[in-house]
MIVEX-463008 format. One record per atom (N, C-alpha, C): atom name; x, y, z; residue number from 1. Coordinates in pm, 1 decimal, padded with zeros to 6 digits, always signed. Atoms other than C-alpha are relative to their C-alpha. Layout:
<nodes>
['CA'; [X; Y; Z]; NUM] ...
</nodes>
This chain:
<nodes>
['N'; [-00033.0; -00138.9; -00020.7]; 1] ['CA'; [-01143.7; +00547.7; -05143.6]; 1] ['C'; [-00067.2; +00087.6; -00104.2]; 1] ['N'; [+00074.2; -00060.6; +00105.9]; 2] ['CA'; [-01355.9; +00634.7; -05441.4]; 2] ['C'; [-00135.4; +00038.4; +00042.4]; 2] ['N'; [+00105.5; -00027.2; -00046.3]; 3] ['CA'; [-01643.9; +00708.6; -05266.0]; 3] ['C'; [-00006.8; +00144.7; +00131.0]; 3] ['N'; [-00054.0; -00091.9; -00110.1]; 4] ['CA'; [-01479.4; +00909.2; -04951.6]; 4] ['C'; [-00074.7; -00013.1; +00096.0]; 4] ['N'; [+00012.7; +00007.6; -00163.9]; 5] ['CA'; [-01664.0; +00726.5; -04644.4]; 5] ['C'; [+00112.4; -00081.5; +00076.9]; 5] ['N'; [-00113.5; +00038.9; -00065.3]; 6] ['CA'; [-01352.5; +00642.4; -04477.3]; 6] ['C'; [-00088.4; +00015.3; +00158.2]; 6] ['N'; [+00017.6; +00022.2; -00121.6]; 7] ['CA'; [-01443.3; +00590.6; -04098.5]; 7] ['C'; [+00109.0; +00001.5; +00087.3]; 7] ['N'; [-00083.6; -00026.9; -00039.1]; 8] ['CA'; [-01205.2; +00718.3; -03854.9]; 8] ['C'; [-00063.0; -00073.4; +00132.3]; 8] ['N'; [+00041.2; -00021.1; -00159.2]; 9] ['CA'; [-01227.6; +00603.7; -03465.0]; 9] ['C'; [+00119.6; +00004.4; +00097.1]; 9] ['N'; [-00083.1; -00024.2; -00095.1]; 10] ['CA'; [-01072.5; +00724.7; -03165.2]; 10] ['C'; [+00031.8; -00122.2; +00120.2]; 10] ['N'; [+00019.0; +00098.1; -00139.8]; 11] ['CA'; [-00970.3; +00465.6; -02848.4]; 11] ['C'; [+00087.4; +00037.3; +00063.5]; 11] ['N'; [-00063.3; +00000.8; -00104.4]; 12] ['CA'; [-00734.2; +00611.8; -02672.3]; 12] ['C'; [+00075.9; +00179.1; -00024.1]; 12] ['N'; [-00075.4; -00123.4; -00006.0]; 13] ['CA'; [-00626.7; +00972.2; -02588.2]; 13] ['C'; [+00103.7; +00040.3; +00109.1]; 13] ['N'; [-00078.1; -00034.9; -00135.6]; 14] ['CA'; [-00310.8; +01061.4; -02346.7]; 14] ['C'; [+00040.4; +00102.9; +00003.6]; 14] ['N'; [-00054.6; -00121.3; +00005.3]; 15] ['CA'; [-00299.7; +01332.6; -02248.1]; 15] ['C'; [+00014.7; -00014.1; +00202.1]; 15] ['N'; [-00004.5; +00012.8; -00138.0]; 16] ['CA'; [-00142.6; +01402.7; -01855.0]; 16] ['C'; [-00094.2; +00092.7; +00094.9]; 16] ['N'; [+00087.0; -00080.4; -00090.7]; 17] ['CA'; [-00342.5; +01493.0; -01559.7]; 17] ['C'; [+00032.1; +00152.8; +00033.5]; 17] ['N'; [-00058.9; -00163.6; -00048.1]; 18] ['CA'; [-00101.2; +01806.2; -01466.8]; 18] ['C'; [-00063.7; +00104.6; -00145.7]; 18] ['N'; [+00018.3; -00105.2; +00107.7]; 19] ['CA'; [-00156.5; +01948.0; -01837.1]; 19] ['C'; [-00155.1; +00072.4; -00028.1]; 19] ['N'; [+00188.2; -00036.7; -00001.8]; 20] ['CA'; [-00574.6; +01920.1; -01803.9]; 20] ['C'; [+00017.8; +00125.0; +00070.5]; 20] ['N'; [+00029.5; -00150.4; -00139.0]; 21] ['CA'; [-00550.4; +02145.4; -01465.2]; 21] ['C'; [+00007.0; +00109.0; -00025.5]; 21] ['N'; [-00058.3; -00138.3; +00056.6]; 22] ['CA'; [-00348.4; +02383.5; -01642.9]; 22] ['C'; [-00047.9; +00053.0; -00095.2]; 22] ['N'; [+00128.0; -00049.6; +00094.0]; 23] ['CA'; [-00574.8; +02428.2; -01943.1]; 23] ['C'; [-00108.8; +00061.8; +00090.0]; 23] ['N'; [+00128.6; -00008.9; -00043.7]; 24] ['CA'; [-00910.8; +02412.5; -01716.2]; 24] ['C'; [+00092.8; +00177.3; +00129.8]; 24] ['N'; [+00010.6; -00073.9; -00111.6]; 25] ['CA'; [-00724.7; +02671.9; -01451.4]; 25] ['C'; [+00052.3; +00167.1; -00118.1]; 25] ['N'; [-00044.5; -00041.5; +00094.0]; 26] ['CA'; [-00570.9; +02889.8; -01773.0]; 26] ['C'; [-00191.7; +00081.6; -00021.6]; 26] ['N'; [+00127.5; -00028.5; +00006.0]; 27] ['CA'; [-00945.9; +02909.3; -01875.7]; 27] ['C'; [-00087.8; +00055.7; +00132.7]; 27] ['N'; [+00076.8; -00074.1; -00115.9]; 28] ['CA'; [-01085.4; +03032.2; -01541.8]; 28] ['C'; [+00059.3; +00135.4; +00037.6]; 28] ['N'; [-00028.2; -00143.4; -00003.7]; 29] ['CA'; [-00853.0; +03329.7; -01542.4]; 29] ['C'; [-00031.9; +00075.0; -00124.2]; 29] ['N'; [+00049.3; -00066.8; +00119.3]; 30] ['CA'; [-00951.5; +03390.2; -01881.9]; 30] ['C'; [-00176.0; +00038.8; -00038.3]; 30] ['N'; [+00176.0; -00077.0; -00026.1]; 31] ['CA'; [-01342.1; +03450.9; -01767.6]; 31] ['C'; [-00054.0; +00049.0; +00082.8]; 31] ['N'; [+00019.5; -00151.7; -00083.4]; 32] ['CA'; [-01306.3; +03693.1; -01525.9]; 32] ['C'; [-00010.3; +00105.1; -00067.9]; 32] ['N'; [+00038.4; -00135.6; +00054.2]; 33] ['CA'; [-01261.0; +03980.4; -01782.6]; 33] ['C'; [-00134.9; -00040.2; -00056.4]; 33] ['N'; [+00164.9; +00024.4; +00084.1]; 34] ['CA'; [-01574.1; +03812.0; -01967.3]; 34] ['C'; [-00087.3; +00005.9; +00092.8]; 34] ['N'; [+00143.9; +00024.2; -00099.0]; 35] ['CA'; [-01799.4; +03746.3; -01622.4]; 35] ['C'; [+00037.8; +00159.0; -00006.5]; 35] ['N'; [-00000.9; -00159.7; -00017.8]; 36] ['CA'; [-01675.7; +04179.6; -01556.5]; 36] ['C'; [-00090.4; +00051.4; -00113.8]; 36] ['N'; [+00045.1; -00053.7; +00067.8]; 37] ['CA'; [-01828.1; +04243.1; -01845.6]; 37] ['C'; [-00105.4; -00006.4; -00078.0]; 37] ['N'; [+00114.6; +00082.8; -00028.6]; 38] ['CA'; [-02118.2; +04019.3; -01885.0]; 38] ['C'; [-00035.1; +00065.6; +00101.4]; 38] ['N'; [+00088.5; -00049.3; -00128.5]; 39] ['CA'; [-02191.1; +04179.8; -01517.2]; 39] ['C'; [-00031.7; +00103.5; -00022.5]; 39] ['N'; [+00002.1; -00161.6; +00002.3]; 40] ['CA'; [-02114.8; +04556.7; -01661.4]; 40] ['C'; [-00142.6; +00016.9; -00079.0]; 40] ['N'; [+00028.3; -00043.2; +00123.2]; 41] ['CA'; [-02364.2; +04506.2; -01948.7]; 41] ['C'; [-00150.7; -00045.9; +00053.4]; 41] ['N'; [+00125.9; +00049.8; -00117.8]; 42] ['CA'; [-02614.5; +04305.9; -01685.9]; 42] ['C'; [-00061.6; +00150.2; +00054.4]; 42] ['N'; [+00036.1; -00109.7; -00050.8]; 43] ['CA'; [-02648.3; +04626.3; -01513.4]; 43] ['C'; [-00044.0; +00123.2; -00062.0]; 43] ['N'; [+00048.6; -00098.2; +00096.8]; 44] ['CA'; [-02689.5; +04877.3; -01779.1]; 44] ['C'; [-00122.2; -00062.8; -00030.4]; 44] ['N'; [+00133.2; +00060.3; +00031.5]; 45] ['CA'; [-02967.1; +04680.3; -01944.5]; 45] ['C'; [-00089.7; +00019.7; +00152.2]; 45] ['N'; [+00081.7; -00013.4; -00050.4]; 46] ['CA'; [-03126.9; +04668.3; -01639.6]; 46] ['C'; [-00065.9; +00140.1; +00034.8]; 46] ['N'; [+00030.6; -00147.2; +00005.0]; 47] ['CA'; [-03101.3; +05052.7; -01561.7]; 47] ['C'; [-00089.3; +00028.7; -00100.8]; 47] ['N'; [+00089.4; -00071.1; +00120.6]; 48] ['CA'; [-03219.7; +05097.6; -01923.0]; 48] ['C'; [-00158.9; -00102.7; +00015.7]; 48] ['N'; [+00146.2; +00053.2; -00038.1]; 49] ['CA'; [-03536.4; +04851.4; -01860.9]; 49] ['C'; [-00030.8; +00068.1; +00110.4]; 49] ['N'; [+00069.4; -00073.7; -00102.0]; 50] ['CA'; [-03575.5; +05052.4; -01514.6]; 50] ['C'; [-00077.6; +00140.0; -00059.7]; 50] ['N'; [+00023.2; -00172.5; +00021.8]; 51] ['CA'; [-03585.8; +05405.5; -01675.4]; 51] ['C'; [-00128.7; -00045.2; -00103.9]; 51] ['N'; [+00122.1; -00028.3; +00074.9]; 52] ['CA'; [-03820.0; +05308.7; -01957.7]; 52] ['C'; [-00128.9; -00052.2; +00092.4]; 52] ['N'; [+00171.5; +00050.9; -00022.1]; 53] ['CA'; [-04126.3; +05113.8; -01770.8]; 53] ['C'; [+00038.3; +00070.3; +00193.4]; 53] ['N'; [+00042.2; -00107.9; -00129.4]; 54] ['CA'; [-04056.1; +05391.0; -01463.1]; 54] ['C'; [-00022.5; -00088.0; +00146.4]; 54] ['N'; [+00000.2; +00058.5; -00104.6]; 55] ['CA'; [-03953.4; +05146.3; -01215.1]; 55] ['C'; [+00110.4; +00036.3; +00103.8]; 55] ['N'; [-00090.8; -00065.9; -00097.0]; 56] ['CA'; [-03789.1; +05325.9; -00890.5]; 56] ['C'; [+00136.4; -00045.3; -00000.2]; 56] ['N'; [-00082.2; +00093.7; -00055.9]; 57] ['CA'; [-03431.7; +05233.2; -00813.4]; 57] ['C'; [+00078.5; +00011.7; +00156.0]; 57] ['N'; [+00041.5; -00026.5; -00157.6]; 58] ['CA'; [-03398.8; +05205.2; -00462.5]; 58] ['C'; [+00205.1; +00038.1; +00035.6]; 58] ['N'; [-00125.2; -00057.4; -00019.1]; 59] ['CA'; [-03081.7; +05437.4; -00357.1]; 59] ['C'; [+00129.0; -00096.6; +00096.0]; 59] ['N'; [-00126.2; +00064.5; -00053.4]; 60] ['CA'; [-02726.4; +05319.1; -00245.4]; 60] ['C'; [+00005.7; +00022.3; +00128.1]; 60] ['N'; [-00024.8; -00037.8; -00181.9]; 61] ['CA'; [-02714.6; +05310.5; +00167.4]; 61] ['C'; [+00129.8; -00009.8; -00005.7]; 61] ['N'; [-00072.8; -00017.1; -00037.8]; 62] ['CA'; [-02434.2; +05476.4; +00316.8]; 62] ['C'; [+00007.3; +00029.6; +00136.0]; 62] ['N'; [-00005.7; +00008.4; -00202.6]; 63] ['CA'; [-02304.1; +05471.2; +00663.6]; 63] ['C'; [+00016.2; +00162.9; +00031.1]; 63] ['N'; [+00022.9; -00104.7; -00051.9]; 64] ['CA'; [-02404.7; +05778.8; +00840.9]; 64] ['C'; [+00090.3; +00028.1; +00132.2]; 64] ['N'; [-00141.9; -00008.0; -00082.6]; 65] ['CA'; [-02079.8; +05923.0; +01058.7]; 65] ['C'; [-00105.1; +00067.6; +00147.6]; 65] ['N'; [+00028.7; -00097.3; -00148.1]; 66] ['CA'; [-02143.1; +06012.7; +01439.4]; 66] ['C'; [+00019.0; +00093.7; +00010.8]; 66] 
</nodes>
C-alpha cells in the first residue's frame, strides 16, 4: 500500500431491468428542451450565414383562400 497501485476490478453489476428504462426514458424527456434549442440556434446560424454570403431565402408558402 506504500506505493498506491492497488487494482480494483469490477464482475458483476445488478442493477434491474425496470430501473435502466426509467433512467434511459427520464433522459429522452430531458433532450427535447436541448434538441429545441440545438434546432433554434441551427436556424439562426444559418440565417446569419445566408445574410452574409447573400444567399436568397426562398419564402414561406401559404395556402391561398378561394
Amino acid at each position: 500500500m506504500t506505493n498506491g497501485s492497488n487494482l480494483v476490478t469490477i464482475r458483476d453489476i445488478d442493477v434491474p431491468f425496470w430501473r435502466i428504462v426509467l433512467i434511459l426514458v427520464k433522459w429522452s424527456i430531458a433532450s427535447i428542451p436541448a434538441l429545441i434549442i440545438f434546432g433554434l440556434l441551427w436556424v439562426v446560424i444559418g440565417w446569419l450565414l445566408a445574410l452574409v454570403f447573400s444567399v436568397p431565402i426562398p419564402p414561406v408558402p401559404t395556402p391561398s383562400s378561394p
